[in-house]
Structures are given as C-alpha cells and as structure tokens.
N, C-alpha and C positions, 0 to 999 in steps of 0.2 A: 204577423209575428212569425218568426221562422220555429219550423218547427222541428226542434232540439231534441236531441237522445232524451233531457231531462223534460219534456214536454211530452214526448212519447211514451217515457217509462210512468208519467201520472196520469196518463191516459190508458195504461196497463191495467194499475193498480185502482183505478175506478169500474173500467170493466170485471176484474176480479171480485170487486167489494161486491159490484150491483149484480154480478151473472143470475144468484138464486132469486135475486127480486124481480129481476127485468122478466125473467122467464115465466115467473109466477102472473107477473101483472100487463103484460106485452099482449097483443092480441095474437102473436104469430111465435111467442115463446123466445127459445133462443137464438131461432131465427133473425132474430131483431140485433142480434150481440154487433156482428160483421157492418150490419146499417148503420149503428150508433157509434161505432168505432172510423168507420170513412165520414161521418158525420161531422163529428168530434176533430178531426182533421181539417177537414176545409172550414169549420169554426175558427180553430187556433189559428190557420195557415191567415183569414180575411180578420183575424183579432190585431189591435193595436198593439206595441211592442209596449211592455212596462221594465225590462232591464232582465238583464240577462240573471242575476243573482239574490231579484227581487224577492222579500220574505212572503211575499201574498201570492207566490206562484202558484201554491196549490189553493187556494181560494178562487184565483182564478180560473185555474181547470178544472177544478168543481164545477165552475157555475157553466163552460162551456159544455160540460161531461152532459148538466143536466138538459142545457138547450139541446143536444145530439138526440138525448132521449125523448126528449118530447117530440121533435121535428119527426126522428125516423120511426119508435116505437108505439107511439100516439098514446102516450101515458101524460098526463095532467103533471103541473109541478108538484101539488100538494103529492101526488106520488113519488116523484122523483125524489123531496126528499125522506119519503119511506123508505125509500130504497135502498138511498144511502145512508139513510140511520140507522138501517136493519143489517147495511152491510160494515160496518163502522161497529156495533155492537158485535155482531156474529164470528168479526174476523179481525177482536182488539189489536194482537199483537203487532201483525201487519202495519195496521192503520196507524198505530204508537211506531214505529221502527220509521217510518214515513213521513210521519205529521211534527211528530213529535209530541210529548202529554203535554197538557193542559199547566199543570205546574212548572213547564220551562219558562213557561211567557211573563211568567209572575214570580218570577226567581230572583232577586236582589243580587246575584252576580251576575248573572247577564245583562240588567240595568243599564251598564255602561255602553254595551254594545247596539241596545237598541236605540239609546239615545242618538248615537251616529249614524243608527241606519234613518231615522226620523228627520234630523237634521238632513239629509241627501234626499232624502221625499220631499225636501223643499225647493230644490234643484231645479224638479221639474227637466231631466234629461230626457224623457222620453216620453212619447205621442200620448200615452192612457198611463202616467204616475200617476200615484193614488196622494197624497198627500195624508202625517202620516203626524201627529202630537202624541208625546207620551206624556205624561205628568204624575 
C-alpha cells in the first residue's frame, strides 16, 4: 500500500494517542515511540491496497499501529488496546476531529451515502476490499 500523506498523518495521530501508554507500559519507555513509528511504516508500505478514500482507513491503521507495537515495543495486544483506549478517552477531541463520533455512522442523513459506499465494497477494486452490507 503506498504510503500517503493521509496514511502518515493516522500514523501521527496513533502515535500521539498511544505516546503516554507506550511509554508507561514499553520496556525501554519512549524509547520505543521512533521503533513503532518505522514499524508502522513498513507495515502499511508490505499492506494490501483497500482504495484510496476507503471509510475503514483508519481501522485499518489501527490494526497496523497495533502490529508496530507489539513487533517493536513487546507490549501484548491485550495492551495495545489499553493503550489506545486510554489514548482515545484521554485525548477525546482529537480522536472525535479524526474518527469522527459514534452518532455519525448511525445518522439517517448519511444513510444514503453509506449505502453507495457499500454497494462499491462489492466491486471488489482492490487487493484487501473489505466487503461491506448495510441494512
């Protein structure tokens, strides 16, 4: 997967979220931040392409954020996501300006738009689409 401004800039905002956990729970502190961060790179760089404007982008660079930390900081996943649940509650706004709430996805005017991004998950245009029902 190539790796984009907008793949880079949620690989920022991961490291931002997790910096106070990583450091707490890492055996070598924040030492670990630079490891997980070149990590996290050659993750996305050997990741299959899912579409350039895919809505699961940051789902997806979650789950590589977490492989980085495990690989480099030797933190378990059950910590990883302490980490980022603690950095998700700690640092809401951020994480809301980013993700976007909980109540957009469930919104009845957006409805229509998810229904056509669903329908194009059926496409199948690219190596690792997720396939994608709404009902």
């Amino acid at each position: 997967m190539k790796f984009s401004l907008n793949i880079r800039m949620m690989g920022w905002m991961y490291a931002f979220l997790c910096a106070d956990g990583l450091a707490r729970r890492a055996a070598d502190g924040p030492a670990a931040k630079k490891r997980v961060a070149e990590e996290y790179r050659r993750v996305m760089e050997r990741a299959k392409d899912i579409g350039p404007k895919n809505n699961l982008t940051s789902a997806y660079t979650m789950g590589a954020y977490c492989i980085a930390m495990h690989r480099q900081a030797g933190v378990s996943f059950e910590d990883c996501y302490v980490i980022l649940k603690e950095g998700f509650e700690s640092k809401r706004g951020l994480a809301s300006k980013f993700l976007g709430a909980g109540e957009a996805y469930v919104s009845k005017k957006k409805l229509p738009g998810r229904l056509k991004w669903a329908e194009k998950t059926h496409r199948r245009e690219y190596p690792n689409d997720w396939v994608v029902d709404i009902r």
